[in-house]
MIPAPA-300689 format. One record per residue: residue number from 1; residue in one letter; z, x, y of N, C-alpha, C, O, CB in turn. Coordinates in steps of 0.1 Angstrom, whole numbers. Glycine has a CB too. Example, Ala and Ser with C-alpha at 12.3 -4.5 7.8 and 13.67 -1.06 7.14 Angstrom:
2
{1,a,{78,132,-57},{78,123,-45},{78,132,-33},{85,142,-33},{90,113,-45}},
{2,s,{71,128,-22},{71,137,-11},{79,129,0},{80,134,11},{57,141,-6}},
***
This chain:
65
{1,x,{195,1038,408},{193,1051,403},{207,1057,400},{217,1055,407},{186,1060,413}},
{2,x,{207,1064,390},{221,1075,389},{222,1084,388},{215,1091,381},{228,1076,381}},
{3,x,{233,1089,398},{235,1104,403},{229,1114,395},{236,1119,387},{248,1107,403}},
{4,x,{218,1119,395},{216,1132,395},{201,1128,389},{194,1138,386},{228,1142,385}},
{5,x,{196,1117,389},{180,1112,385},{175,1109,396},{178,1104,407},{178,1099,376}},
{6,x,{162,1116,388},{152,1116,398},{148,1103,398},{148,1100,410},{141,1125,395}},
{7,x,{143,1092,389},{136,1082,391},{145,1066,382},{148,1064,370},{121,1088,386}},
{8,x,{145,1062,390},{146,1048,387},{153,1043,371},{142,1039,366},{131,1044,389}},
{9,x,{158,1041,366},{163,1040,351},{154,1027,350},{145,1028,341},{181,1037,348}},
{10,x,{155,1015,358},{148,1001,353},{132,1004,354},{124,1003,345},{153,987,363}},
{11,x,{129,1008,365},{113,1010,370},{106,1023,367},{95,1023,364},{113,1008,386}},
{12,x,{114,1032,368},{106,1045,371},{101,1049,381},{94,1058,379},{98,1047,365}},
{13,x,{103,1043,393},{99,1047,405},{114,1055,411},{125,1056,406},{93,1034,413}},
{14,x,{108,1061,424},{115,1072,432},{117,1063,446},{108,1057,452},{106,1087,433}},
{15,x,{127,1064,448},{130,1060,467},{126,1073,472},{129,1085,468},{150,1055,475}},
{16,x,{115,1068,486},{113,1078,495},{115,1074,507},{118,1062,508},{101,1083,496}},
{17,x,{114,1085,521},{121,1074,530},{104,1075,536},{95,1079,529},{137,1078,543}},
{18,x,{103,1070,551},{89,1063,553},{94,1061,567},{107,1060,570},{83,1047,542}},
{19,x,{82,1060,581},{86,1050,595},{76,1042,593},{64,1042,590},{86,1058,610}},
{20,x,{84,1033,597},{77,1020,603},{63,1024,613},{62,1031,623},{89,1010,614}},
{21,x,{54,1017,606},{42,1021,623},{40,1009,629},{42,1008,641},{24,1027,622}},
{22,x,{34,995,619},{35,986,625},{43,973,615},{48,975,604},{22,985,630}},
{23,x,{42,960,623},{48,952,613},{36,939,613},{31,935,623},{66,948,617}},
{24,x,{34,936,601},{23,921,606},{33,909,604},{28,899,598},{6,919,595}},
{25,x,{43,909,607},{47,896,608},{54,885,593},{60,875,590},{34,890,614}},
{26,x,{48,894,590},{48,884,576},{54,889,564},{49,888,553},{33,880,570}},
{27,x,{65,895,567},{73,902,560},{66,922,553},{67,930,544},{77,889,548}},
{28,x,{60,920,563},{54,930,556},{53,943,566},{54,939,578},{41,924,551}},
{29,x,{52,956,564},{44,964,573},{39,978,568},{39,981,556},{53,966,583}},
{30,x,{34,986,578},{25,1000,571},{36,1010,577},{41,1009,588},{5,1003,578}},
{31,x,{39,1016,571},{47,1029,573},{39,1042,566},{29,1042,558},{62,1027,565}},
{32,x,{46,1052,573},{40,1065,569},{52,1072,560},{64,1073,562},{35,1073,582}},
{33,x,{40,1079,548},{55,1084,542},{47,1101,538},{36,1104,541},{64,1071,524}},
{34,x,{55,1108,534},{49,1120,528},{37,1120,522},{28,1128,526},{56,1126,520}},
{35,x,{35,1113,511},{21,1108,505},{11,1102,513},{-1,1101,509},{24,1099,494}},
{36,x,{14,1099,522},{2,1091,534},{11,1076,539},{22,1071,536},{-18,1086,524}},
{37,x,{2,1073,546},{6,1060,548},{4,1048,541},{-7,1046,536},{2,1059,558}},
{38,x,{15,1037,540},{14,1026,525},{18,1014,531},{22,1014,542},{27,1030,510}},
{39,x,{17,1003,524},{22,995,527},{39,991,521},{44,995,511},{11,987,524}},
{40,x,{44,983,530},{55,981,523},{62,964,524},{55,957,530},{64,993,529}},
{41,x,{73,958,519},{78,945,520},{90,949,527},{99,953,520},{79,936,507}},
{42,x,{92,948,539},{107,943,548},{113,936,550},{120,937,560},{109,942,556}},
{43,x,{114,922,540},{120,913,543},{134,916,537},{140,907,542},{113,901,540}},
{44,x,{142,923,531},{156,924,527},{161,933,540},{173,935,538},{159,931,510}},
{45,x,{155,939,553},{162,947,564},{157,942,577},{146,938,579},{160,963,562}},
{46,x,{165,944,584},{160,941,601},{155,954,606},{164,962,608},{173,935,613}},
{47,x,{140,958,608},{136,967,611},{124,967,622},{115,958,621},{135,971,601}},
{48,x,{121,977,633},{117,980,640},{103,994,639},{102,1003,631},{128,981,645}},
{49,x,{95,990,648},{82,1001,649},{91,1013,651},{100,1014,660},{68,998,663}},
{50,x,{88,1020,646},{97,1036,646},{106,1042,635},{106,1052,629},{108,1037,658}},
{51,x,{115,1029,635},{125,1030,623},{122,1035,610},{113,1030,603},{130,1018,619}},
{52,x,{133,1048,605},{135,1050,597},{136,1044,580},{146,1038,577},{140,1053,602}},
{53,x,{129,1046,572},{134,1033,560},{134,1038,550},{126,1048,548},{126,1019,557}},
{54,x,{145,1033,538},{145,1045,526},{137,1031,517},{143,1019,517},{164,1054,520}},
{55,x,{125,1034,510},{115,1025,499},{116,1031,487},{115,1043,483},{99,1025,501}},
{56,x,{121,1018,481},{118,1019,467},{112,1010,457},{121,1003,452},{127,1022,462}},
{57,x,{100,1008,453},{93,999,448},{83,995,454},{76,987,449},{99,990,446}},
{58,x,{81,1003,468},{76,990,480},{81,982,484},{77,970,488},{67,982,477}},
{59,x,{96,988,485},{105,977,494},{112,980,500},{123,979,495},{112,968,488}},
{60,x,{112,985,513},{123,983,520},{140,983,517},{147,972,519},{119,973,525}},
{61,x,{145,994,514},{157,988,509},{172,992,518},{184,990,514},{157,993,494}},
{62,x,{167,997,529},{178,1002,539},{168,1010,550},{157,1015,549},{190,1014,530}},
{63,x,{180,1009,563},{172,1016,573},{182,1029,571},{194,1029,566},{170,1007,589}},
{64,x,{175,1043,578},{180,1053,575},{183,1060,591},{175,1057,600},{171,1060,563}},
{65,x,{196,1069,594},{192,1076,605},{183,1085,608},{183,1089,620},{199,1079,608}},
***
């Protein structure tokens, strides 16, 4: 994204951030985000049930404080 856009230049999507609720193992887990709860792919971060995460795409792209 670039400074001062709202959405995505390649995709058109928006990063939101989201917590972890659970993880199934398989690179994958359900987090809750403002819009409800979604699924997401974690395999690019080392993350935890609780943890903070900033998504974009459906992906996991950083853990957040």
């Amino acid at each position: 994204m670039r400074p001062g856009d709202e959405r995505c230049v390649t995709c058109g999507d928006i990063a939101v951030t989201a917590c972890v609720l659970s993880l199934s193992g398989d690179g994958r887990a359900r987090a809750q985000s403002r819009e409800g709860e979604i699924e997401i792919n974690v395999e690019l971060v080392d993350v935890g049930v609780g943890d903070r995460v900033l998504v974009h795409a459906g992906v996991a792209i950083a853990v957040t404080p």
